[in-house]
C-alpha positions in Angstrom: -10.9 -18.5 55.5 -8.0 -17.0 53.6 -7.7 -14.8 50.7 -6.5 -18.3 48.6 -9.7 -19.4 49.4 -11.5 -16.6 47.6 -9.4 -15.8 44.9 -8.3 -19.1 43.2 -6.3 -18.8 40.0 -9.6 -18.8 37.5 -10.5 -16.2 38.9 -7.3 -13.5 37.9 -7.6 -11.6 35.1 -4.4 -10.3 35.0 -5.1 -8.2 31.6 -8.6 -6.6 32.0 -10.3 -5.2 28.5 -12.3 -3.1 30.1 -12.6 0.2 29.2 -14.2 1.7 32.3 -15.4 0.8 36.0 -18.6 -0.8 35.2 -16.6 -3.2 31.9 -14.3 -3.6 34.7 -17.2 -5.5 37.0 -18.8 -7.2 34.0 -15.4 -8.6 33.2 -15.1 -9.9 36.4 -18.1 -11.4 37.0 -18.4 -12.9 33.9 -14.7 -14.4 35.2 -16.5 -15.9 38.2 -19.4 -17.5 36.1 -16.7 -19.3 33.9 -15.1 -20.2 36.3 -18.6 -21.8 38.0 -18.1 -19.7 41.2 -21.6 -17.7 40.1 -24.6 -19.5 38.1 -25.0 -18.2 34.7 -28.7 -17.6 35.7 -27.7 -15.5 38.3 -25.1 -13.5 36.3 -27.5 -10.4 35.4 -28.6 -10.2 39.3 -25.6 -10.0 40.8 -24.8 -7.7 38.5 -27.6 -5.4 39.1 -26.5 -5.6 43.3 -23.2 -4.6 42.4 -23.9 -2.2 40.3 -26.4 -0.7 42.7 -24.0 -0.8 45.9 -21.3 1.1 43.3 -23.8 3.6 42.3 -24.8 4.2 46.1 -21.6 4.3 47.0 -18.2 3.8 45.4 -15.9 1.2 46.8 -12.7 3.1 45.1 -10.3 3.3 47.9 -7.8 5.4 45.5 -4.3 4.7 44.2 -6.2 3.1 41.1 -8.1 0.5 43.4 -11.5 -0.2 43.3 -13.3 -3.3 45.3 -17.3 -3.0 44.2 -18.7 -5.6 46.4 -22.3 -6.6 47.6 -24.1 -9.4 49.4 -27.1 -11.2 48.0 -28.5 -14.6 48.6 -27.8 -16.0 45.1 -24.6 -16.8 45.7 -23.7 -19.4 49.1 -20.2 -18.7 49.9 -17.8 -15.8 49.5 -16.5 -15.8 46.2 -14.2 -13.0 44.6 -12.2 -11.7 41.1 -9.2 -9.7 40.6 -8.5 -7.8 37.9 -5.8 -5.8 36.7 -6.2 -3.0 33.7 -2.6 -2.8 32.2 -3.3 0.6 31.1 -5.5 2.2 33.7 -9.0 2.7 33.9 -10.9 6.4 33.6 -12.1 7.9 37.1 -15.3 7.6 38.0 -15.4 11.8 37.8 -14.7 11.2 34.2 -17.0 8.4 33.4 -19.7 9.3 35.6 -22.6 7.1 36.6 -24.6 4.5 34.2 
């Protein structure tokens, strides 16, 4: 498996909206369900695990960079999103938790 494998060109948002961390993730994985790498009926579970593996512990590996990740049986095979926020996203010490 290569990263090409994971992150095919649907699933690039090269211009996030978002205005903080947790926009950030529901951006993205609203990405991977239009681009039919998640189920729509599974979109507000794998949200939840994500957000719950964030809020445990925060996958920010600095410089800006952030890659919240969980596993779950819902979805098969590996998928993945990027996303890119043109003008910066808050810290998570300024946002705090949801």
């Amino acid at each position: 498996m290569t990263l090409g494998d994971i992150l095919t060109s649907d699933s690039i948002v090269s211009d996030l909206k978002a205005r903080d961390r947790w926009e950030a993730i529901e951006e993205l994985i609203d990405c991977l369900v239009a681009a039919g790498r998640i189920a729509p009926q599974h979109r507000d579970a794998v949200t939840t695990v994500i957000r719950r593996r964030e809020t445990s512990m925060s996958t920010g590996i600095g410089y800006g960079i952030g890659i919240p990740h969980a596993s779950t049986n819902l979805i098969q095979s590996v998928v993945g999103a990027f996303g890119r926020s043109r003008g910066g996203l808050p810290s998570r010490r300024s946002t705090g938790n949801r």
